[in-house]
C-alpha positions as CSV (number, residue, x, y, z in Angstrom):
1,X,135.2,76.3,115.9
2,X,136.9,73.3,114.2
3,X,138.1,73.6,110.9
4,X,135.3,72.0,108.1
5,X,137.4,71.9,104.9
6,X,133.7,71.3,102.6
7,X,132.3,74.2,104.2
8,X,135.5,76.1,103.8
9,X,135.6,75.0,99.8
10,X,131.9,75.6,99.6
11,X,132.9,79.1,101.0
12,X,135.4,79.8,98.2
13,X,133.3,78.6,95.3
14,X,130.7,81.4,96.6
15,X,133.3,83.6,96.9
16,X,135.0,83.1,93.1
17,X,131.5,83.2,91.9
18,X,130.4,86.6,93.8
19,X,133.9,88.8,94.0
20,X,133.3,89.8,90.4
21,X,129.7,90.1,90.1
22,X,127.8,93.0,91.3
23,X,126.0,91.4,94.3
24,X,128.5,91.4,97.1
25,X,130.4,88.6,97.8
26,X,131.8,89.4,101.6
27,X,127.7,89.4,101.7
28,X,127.1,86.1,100.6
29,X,130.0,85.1,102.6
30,X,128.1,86.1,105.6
31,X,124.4,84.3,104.2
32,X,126.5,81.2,103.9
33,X,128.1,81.1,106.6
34,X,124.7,81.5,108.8
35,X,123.7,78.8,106.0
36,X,126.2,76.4,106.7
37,X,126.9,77.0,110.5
38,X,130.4,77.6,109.8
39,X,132.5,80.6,110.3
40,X,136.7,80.9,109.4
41,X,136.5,84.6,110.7
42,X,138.0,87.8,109.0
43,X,141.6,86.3,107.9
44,X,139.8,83.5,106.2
45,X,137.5,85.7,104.2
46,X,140.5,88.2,103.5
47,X,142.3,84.8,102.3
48,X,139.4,84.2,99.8
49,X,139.7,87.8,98.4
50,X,143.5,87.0,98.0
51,X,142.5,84.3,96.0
52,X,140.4,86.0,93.8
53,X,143.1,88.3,93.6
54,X,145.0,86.0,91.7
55,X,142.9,85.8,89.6
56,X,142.4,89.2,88.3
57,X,146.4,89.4,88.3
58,X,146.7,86.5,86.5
59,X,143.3,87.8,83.9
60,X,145.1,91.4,83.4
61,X,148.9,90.5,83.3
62,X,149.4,91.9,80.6
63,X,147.8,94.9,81.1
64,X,149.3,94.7,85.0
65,X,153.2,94.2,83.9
66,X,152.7,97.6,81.0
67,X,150.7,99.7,83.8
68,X,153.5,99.1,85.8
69,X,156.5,99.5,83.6
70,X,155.1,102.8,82.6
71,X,154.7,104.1,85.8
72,X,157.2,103.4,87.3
73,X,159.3,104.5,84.3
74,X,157.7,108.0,84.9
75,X,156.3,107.9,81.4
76,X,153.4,109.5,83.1
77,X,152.2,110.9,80.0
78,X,151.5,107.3,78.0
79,X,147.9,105.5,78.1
80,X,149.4,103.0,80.7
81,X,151.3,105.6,83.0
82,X,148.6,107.7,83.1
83,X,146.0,104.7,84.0
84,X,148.3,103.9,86.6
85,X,148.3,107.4,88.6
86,X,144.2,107.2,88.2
87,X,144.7,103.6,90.0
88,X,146.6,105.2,92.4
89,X,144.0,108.2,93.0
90,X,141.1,105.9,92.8
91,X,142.7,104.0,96.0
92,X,142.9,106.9,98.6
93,X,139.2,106.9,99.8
94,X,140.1,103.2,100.4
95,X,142.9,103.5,102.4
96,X,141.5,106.2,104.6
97,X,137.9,104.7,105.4
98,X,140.0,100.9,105.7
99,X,142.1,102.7,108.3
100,X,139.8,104.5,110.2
101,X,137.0,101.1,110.5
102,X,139.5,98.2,110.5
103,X,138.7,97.6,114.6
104,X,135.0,97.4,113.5
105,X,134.9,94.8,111.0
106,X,134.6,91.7,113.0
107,X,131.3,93.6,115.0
108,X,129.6,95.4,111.9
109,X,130.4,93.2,109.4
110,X,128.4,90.3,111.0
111,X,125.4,92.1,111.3
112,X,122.5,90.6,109.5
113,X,120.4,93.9,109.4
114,X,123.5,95.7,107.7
115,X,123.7,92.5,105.7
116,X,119.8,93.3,103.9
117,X,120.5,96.6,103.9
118,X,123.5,96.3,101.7
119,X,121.8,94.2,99.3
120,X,119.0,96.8,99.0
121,X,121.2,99.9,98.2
122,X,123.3,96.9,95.7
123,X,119.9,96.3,93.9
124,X,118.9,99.6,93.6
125,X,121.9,101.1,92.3
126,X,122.1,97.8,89.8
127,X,118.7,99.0,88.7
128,X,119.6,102.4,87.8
129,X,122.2,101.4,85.9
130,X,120.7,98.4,83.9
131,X,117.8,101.0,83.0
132,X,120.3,103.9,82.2
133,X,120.3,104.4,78.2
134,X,123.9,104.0,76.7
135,X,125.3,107.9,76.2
136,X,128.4,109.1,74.7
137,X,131.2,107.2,76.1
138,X,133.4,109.5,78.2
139,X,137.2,109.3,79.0
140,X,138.3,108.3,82.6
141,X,139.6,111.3,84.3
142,X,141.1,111.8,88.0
143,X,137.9,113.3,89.1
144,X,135.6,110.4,87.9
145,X,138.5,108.2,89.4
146,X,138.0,109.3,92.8
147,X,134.3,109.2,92.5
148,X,135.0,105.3,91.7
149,X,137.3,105.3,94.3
150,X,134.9,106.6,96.7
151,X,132.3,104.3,96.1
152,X,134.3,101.5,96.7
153,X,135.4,102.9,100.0
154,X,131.8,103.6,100.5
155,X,131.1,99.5,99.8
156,X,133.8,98.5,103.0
157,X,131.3,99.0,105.6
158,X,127.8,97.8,105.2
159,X,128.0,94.8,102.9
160,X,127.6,96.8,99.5
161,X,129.0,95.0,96.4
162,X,132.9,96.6,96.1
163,X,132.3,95.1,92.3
164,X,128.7,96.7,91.8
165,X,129.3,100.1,93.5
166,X,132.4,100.8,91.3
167,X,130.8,99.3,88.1
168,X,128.1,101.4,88.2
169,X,130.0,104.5,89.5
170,X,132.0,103.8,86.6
171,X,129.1,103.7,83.8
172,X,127.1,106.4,85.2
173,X,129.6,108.4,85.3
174,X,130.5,107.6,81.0
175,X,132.6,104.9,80.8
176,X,131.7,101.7,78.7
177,X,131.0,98.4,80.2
178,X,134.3,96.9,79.4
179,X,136.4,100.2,80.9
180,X,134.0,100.4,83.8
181,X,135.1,96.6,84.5
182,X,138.6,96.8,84.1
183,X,139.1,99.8,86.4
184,X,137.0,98.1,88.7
185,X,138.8,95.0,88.8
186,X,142.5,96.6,88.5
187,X,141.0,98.6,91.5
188,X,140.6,95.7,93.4
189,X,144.6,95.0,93.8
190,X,145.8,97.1,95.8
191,X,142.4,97.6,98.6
192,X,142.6,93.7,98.6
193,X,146.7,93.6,98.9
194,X,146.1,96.1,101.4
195,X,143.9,94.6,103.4
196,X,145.7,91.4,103.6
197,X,148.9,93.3,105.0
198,X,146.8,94.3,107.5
199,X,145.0,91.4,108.5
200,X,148.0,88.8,108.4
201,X,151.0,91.2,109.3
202,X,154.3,89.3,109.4
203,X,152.2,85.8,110.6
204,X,152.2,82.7,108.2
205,X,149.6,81.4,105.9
206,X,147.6,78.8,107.7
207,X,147.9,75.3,105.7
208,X,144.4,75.0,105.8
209,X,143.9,78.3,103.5
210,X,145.4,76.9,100.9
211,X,142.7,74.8,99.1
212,X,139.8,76.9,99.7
213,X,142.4,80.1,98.0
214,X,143.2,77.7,95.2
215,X,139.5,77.0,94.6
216,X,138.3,80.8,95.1
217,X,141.0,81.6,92.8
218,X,139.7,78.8,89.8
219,X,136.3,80.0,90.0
220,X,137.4,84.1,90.2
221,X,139.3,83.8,87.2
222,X,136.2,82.2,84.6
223,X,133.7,84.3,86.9
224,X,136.0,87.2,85.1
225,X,136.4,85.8,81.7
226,X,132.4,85.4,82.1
227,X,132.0,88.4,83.4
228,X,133.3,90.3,80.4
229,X,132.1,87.4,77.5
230,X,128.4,87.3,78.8
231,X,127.0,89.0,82.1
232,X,128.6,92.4,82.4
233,X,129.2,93.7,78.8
234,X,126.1,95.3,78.1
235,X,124.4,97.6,80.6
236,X,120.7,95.9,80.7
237,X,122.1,92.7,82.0
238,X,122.8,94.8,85.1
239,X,118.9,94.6,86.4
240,X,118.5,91.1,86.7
241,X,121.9,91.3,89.1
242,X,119.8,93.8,90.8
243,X,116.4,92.3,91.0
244,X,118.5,89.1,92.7
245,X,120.0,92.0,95.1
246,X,116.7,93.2,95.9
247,X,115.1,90.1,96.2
248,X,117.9,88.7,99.1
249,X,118.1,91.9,101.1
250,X,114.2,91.8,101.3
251,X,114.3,88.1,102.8
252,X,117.0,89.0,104.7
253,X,115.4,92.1,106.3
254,X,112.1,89.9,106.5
255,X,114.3,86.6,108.8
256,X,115.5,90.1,111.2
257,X,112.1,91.0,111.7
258,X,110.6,88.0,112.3
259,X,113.4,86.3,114.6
């Protein structure tokens, strides 16, 4: 299929708008691109991830650059060294379920029944969550990191928000909005980084990629800022992200039934 640069922007707009919110955006990827007729394939959706990627490296930098510094001074034993191995153990179930299903992305991924699906189990966890009464916030712990971690390996497959499964893994489990987030998001690096690697190898960055990363990265980084200011930092806003969830996968589901 020919290249369509406004469907490819459109694309990335959807996809700065949706990588940080809890309702999927690989998902509404896939809607728009059965919306729009137009389909860049896996390397140009793992290009919009990398975009959003910036994004949360440029967001975090600061946190990024002392999480870093720490760990790999082996001051294991300060805040930021000791986030940094719960990083690292959060991003095992990731690598393991990436490399076991890579060769069936292109055939499950496109699958409009998995598509409703994965909204539905997005909109029902969401609604736990936003109707879950704040408790005593807990500290994050390697056990509660792999649990996170395992959710978002669990989110690869059928279309489940990567952002909404670890979120809510995240405050069901005790954290507070705003910790939930950031692990979620600092999570994100290294799946995404990954996934890229193995997508794009040792090939070059098409020149068309570049606008639609530039634009996926604009809109990631105030989806973020937005994220934390407004929609994600109290726990009830988290039910009207999965009433919306509920609502698509139904009318998704419904379209497969009656086509």
């Amino acid at each position: 299929m020919a290249y369509d640069w406004l469907s490819a922007v459109i694309l990335a707009i959807v996809q700065g708008l949706t990588e940080w919110l809890p309702i999927s955006s690989s998902g509404h990827i896939l809607l728009f691109e059965k919306i729009l007729g137009y389909s860049g394939g896996l390397d140009f959706e793992v290009a919009l991830h990398f975009g959003t990627l910036m994004a949360v490296f440029l967001y975090f930098r600061r946190e990024i650059i002392d999480i870093t510094r720490d760990f790999f001074s082996f001051k294991w034993k300060t805040e930021n060294g000791r986030f940094g191995w719960l990083l690292v153990i959060g991003t095992i179930p990731a690598v393991i379920v990436g490399l076991l299903v890579r060769n069936y992305f292109d055939t499950v991924l496109s699958d409009l029944l998995l598509l409703g699906m994965g909204f539905l189990v997005t909109g029902v966890l969401l609604l736990i969550v936003g109707f879950t009464k704040n408790a005593k916030f807990m500290q994050l712990t390697w056990k509660k990191s792999l649990i996170i971690g395992g959710a978002q390996a669990v989110a690869i497959l059928p279309r489940v928000s990567r952002s909404g499964a670890t979120i809510a893994s995240g405050i069901l489990l005790g954290l507070d909005e705003k910790k939930a987030m950031t692990f979620s998001f600092l999570l994100s690096i290294p799946a995404i980084l990954g996934a890229s690697v193995l997508e794009w190898g040792n090939n070059s960055l098409p020149i068309s990629f570049v606008l639609p990363i530039f634009v996926s990265f604009l809109t990631g980084l105030g989806t973020i800022h937005l994220c934390f200011r407004y929609f994600l930092n109290k726990r009830e806003n988290f039910k009207w992200f999965g009433i919306y969830a509920l609502i698509v996968g139904m009318a998704i589901l419904t379209f497969v039934v009656f086509n």
